[in-house]
Structures are given as structure tokens and as C-alpha cells.
C-alpha beads as a LAMMPS data file, in Angstrom:
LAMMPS data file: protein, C-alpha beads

63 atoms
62 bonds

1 atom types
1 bond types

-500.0 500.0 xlo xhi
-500.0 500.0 ylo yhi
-500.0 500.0 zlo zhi

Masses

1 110.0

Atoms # bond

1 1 1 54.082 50.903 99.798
2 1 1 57.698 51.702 100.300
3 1 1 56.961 51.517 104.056
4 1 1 55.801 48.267 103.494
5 1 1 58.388 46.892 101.517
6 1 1 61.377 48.045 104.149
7 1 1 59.469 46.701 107.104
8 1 1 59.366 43.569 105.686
9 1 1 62.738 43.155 104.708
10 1 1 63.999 44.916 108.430
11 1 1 62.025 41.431 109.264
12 1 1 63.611 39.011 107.136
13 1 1 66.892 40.528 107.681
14 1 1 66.287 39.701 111.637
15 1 1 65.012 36.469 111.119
16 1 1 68.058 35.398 108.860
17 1 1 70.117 37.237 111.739
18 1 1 68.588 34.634 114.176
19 1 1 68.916 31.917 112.248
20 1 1 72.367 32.464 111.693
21 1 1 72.996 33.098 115.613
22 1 1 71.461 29.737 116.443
23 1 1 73.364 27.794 113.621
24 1 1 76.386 29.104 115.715
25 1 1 75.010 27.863 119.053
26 1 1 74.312 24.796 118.114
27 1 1 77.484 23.810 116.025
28 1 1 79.348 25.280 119.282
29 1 1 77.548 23.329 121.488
30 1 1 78.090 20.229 119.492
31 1 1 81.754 20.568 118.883
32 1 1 81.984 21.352 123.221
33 1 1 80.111 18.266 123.896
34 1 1 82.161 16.719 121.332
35 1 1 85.420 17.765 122.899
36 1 1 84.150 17.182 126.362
37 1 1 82.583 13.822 125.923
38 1 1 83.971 12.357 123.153
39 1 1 87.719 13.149 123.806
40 1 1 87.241 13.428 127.673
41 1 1 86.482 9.789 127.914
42 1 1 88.719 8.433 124.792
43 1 1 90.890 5.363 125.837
44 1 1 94.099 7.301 125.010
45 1 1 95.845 7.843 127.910
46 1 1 96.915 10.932 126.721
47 1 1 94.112 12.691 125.084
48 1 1 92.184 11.840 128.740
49 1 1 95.062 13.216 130.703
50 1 1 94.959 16.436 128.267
51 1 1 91.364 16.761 128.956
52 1 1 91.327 15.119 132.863
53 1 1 92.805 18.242 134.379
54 1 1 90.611 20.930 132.646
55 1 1 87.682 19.238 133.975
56 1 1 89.262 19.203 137.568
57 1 1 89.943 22.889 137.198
58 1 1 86.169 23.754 136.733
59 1 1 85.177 21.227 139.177
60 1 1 83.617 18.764 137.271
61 1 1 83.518 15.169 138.505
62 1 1 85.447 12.569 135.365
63 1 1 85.095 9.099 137.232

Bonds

1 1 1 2
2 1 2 3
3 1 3 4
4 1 4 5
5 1 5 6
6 1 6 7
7 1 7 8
8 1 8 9
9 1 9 10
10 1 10 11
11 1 11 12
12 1 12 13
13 1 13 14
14 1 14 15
15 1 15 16
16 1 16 17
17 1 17 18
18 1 18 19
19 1 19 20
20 1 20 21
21 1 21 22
22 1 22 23
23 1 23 24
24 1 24 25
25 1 25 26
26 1 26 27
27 1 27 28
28 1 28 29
29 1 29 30
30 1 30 31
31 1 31 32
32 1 32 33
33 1 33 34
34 1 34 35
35 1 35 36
36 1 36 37
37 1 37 38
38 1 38 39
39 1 39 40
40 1 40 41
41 1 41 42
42 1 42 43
43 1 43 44
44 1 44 45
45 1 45 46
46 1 46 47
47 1 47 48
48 1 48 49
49 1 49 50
50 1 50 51
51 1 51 52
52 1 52 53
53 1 53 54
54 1 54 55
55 1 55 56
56 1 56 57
57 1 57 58
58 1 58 59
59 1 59 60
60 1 60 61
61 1 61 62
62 1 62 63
């Protein structure tokens, strides 16, 4: 029984472990596509020229 009880919290303990990792992927990946997108291509002449080079540097085509 105690066997029993252990293995199945081992299983919700990976689970919530998951969970949690994949919470974290997703809000980075939002927030990067935020910064990338959203601020990339803002009319601001200076926010775009703040992001315009970093995009250069890793080769990535802006216009």
C-alpha cells in the first residue's frame, strides 16, 4: 500500500514538474515574440533602431 501511495505521488510530483516547465516555455516564448515582433516593428524610431541591429547581428531579415 505504501508502495502504492509513493508511486503515485513520484507521478504527480512529475507531472506538476512538467506543467510548471511548460508554463515557463510558453510565457518565454510569448514575451520573445513579444519583444521581437511587437517592439521590433513599433513606429518609434528608437525602440526599432534598439531592436534593428540585434536582428542584423543574428542574421535575420527586418524589411
Amino acid at each position: 500500500m505504501n508502495d502504492r501511495i509513493q508511486a503515485t505521488t513520484a507521478d504527480h510530483l512529475e507531472t506538476e514538474s512538467r506543467t510548471r516547465v511548460l508554463a515557463a516555455s510558453v510565457a518565454a516564448a510569448l514575451f520573445g515574440g513579444f519583444l521581437f515582433l511587437g517592439i521590433g516593428f513599433a513606429h518609434s524610431d528608437t525602440i526599432h533602431n534598439a531592436t534593428h541591429d540585434a536582428r542584423h547581428a543574428f542574421a535575420l531579415p527586418c524589411h
